[in-house]
N, C-alpha and C positions, 0 to 999 in steps of 0.2 A: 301224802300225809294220811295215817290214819285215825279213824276217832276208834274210841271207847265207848263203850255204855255197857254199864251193868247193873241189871237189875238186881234188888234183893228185897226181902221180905226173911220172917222168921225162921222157917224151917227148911224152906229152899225146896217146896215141892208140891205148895197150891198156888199160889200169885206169881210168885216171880218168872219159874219157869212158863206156866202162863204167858206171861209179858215179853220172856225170851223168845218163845213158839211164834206168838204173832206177830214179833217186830222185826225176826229175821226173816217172815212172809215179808212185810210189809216191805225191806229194806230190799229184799230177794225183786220184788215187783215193781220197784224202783231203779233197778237196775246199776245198786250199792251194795253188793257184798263185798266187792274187794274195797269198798271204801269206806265199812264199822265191821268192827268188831265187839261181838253181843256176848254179854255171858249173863250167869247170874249165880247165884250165892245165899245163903242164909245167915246169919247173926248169929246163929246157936247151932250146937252140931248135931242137934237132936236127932232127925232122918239123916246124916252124914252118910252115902253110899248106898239110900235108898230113892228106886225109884220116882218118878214125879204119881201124886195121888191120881189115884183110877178116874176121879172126878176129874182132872185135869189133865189128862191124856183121853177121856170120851169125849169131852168139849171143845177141845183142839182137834182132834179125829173128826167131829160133826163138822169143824169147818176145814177140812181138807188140812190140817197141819201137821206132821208127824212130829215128837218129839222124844228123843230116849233119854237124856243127859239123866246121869243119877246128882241127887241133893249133896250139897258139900258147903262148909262155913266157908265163910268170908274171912282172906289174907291181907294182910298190911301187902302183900304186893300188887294185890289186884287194887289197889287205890293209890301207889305209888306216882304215876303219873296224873299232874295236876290238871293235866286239860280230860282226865277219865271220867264221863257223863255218870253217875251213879244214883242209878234212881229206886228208891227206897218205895216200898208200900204204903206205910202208915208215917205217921207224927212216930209213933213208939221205934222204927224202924231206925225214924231218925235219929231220936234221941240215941239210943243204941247206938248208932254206928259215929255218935259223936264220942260217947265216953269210950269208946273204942283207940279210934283215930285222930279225935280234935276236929280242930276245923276241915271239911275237904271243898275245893272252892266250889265244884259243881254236884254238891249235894241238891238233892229232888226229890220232891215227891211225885209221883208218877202224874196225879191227877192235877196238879199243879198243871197239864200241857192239855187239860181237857175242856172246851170250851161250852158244852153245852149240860155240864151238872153241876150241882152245886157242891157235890159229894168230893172231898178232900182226901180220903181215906180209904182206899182198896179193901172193904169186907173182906175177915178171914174164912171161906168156905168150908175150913179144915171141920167144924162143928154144925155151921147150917147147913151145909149143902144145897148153897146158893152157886154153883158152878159157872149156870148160865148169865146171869145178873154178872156175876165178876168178870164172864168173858167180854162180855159189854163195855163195861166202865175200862176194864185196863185196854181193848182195842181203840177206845177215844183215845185215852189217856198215850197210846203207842201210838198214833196218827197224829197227833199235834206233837209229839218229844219228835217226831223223824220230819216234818214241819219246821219246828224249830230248830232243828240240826242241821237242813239241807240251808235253811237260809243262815245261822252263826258261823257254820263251817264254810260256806259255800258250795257246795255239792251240787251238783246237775245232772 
């Protein structure tokens, strides 16, 4: 069996792939590649076949992660399968990817799996250029969703 999980955020090239970078480490160091499958996606096709932001390929580089995937909207097929973990950035994320799709069963927000903030909400770095601070919260947030994955899936 394989799982899913796909992250997404708005543009699909500060948070999400972010999120992608570090959980297919975390998954990699786990010694679960061949058992999820990681992608991620944006809501809007704004960056569509651009790039992930230089903030977020310095940040991911700072911690040894290499990432190139270029930005690309989110498909009705990539949500097709019902058991596909789909973890959103923001509340706004979500909403979006409801009037999108409707209900998907394993809709998420990313920090929903993060235990030690209060912070629900993955700040968009696109305008602060809070790179660092974001690499933080979505690394929790990617350590409890692969926590919680190894123990609903059963993974070892």
């Amino acid at each position: 069996m394989t799982v899913r999980v796909l992250f997404v955020c708005l543009g699909n090239i500060c948070r999400s792939p972010m999120a992608e970078g570090i959980f297919r480490q975390l998954v990699a160091d786990a010694g679960l590649s061949d058992a999820i499958l990681i992608d991620s996606a944006g809501t809007s096709n704004y960056h569509a076949g651009e790039p992930a932001h230089p903030g977020t390929r310095r940040v991911l580089a700072k911690h040894g992660i290499s990432y190139d995937n270029r930005a690309r909207q989110i498909q009705r097929t990539d949500v097709v399968h019902p058991d596909t973990y789909v973890i959103a950035m923001d509340q706004e994320n979500i909403l979006d990817l409801r009037r999108q799709f409707g209900d998907l069963p394993r809709l998420y927000r990313l920090l929903d799996f993060a235990s030690t903030t209060a912070v629900r909400d993955v700040p968009d770095p696109y305008y602060s250029n809070n790179f660092d601070q974001v690499y933080r919260l979505v690394e929790e947030g990617c350590k409890g969703l692969l926590v919680t994955i190894r123990s609903d899936e059963k993974l070892d």
